[in-house]
C-alpha positions in Angstrom: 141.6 10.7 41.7 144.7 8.8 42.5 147.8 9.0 39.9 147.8 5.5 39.6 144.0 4.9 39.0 144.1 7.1 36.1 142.8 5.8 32.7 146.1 7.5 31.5 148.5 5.1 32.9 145.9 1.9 32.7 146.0 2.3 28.6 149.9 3.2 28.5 150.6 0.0 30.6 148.5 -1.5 27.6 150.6 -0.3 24.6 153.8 -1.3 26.5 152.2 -4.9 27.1 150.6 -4.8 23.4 154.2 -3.7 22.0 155.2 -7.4 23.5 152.6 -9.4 21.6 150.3 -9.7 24.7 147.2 -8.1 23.1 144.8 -10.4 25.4 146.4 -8.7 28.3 146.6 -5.5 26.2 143.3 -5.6 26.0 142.6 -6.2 29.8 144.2 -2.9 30.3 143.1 -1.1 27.6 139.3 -1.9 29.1 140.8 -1.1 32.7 141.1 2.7 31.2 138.1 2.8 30.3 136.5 1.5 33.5 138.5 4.0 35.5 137.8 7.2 32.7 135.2 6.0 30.4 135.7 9.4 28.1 139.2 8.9 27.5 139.6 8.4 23.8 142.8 6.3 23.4 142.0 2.8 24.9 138.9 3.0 22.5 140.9 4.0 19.6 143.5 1.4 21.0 140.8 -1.6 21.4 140.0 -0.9 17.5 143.3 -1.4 16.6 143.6 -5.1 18.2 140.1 -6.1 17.1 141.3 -4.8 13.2 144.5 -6.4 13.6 142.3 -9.5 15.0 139.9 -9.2 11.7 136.9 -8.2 13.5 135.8 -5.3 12.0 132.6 -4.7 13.0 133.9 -4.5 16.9 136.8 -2.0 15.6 134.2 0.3 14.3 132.3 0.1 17.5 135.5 1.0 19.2 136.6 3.6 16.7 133.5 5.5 17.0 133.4 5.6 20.7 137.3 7.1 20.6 135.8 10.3 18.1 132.7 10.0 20.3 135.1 10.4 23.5 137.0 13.1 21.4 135.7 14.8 18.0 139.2 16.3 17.0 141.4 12.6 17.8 142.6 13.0 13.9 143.6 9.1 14.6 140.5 7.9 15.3 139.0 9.8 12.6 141.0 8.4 10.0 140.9 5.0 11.9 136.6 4.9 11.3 137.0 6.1 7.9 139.3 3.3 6.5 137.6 0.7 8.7 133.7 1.9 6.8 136.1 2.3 3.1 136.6 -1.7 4.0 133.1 -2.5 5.1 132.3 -0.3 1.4 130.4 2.4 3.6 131.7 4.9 1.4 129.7 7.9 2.0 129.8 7.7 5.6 134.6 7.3 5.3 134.2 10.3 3.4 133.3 12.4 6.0 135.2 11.3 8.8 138.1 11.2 6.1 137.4 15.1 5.4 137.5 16.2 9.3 140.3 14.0 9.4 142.6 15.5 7.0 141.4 18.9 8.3 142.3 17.9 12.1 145.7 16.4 11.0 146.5 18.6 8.4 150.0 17.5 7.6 149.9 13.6 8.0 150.5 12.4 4.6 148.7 8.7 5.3 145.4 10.7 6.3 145.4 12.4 2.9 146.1 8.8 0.9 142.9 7.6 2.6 140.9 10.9 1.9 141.7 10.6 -1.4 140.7 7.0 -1.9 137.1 8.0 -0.6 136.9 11.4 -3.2 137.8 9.2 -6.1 135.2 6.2 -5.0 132.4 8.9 -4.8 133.6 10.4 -8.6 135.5 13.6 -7.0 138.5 13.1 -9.6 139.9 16.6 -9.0 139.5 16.5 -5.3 141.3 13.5 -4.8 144.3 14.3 -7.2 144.7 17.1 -5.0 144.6 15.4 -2.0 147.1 12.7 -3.4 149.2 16.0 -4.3 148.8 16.7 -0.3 150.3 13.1 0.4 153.3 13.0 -2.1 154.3 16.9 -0.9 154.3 15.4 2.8 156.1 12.7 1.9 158.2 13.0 -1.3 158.6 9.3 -1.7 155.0 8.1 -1.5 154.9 5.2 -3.8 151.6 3.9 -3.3 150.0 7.8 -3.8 152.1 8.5 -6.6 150.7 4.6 -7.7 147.5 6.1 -6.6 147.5 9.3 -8.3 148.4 8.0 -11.8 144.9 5.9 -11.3 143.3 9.4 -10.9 145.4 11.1 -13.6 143.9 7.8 -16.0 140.5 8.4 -14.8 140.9 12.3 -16.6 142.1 10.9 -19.3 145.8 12.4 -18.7 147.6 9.5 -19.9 151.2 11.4 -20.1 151.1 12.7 -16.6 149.2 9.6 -15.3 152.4 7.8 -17.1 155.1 10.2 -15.1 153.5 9.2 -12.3 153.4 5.2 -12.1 157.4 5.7 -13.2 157.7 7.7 -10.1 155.7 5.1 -7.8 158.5 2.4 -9.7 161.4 4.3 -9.0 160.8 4.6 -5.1 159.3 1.2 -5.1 161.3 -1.2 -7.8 159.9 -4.2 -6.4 156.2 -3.1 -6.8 154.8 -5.2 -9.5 151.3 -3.5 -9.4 152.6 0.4 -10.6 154.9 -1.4 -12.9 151.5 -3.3 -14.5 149.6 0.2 -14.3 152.7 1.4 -16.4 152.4 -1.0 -18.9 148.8 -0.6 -19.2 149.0 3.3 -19.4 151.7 2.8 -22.3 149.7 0.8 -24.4 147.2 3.3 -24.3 149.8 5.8 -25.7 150.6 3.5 -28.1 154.2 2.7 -26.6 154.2 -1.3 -27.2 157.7 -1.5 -26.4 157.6 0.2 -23.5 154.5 -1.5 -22.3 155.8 -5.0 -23.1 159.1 -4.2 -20.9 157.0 -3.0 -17.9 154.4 -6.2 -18.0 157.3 -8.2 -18.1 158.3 -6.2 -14.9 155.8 -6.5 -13.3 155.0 -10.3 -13.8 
């Protein structure tokens, strides 16, 4: 095969076109790969991407599950098809692509946060604190998994620790009126009025 006729460079003369706001051109490309190497995983995983973006989701999650299709152990995709069936509320189904995806990319912080998400929707309370604990060690200022977290932390019935960590999700996001309400919330159940009171009017 011909250097030039590879899927490889059809699909990275997509991205560079797509990184210009061309995406129906993108997409020509993107389709060229796959007409010239249909089990190359990208330009799938890459189509998905433009149709999410686009707000089709049902043609992203055909296009997500013929990247992992072309390629079991693309950690991308993986994640890509489990957030995409979390937003079509096919919970059971993210899970598992969520589970091989945080095992394929074991130190992407973003592919824990959406693991998580699934564990706590299916009741696993203890599996997705730890997988929020995954997130916030990759990436020490994780505001929306320390926001996240304290959900988890609430859902045991840890109110102190659920409380330590909304303030950290406020301090590495100030302008995030959502962790300052969960806050509030959190200190009214401890009985803290005044402290509640402060953060609602935070948040609002």
């Amino acid at each position: 095969v011909r250097y030039p006729e590879s899927g490889f460079v059809h699909n990275m003369l997509g991205v560079v076109i797509n990184q210009q706001d061309r995406e129906t051109e993108a997409v020509g490309a993107y389709e060229q790969a796959i007409q010239v190497d249909s089990g190359y995983a990208d330009p799938y995983n890459n189509l998905g991407l433009i149709n999410k973006k686009q707000g089709n989701q049902q043609e992203a999650l055909k296009r997500f599950k013929q990247a992992v299709e072309a390629d079991p152990e693309y950690g991308e995709a993986r994640n890509n098809l489990g957030v995409t069936l979390q937003e079509l509320d096919q919970h059971e189904l993210a899970l598992e692509h969520l589970e091989k995806a945080a095992k394929i990319s074991p130190n992407v912080g973003f592919v824990h946060f959406n693991y998580a998400k699934s564990l706590r929707i299916q009741g696993d309370l203890d599996g997705a604190l730890r997988e929020y604990n995954v997130a916030i060690r990759l990436k020490t200022d994780y505001f929306e998994a320390y926001n996240n977290r304290g959900n988890v932390l609430e859902d045991l019935r840890r109110y102190d620790d659920a409380k330590d960590s909304y303030t950290r999700a406020t301090q590495f996001n100030p302008n995030n009126s959502l962790a300052f309400s969960n806050l509030g919330l959190v200190e009214k159940k401890l009985g803290d009025y005044q402290g509640a009171f402060r953060n609602f009017a935070k948040a609002l």
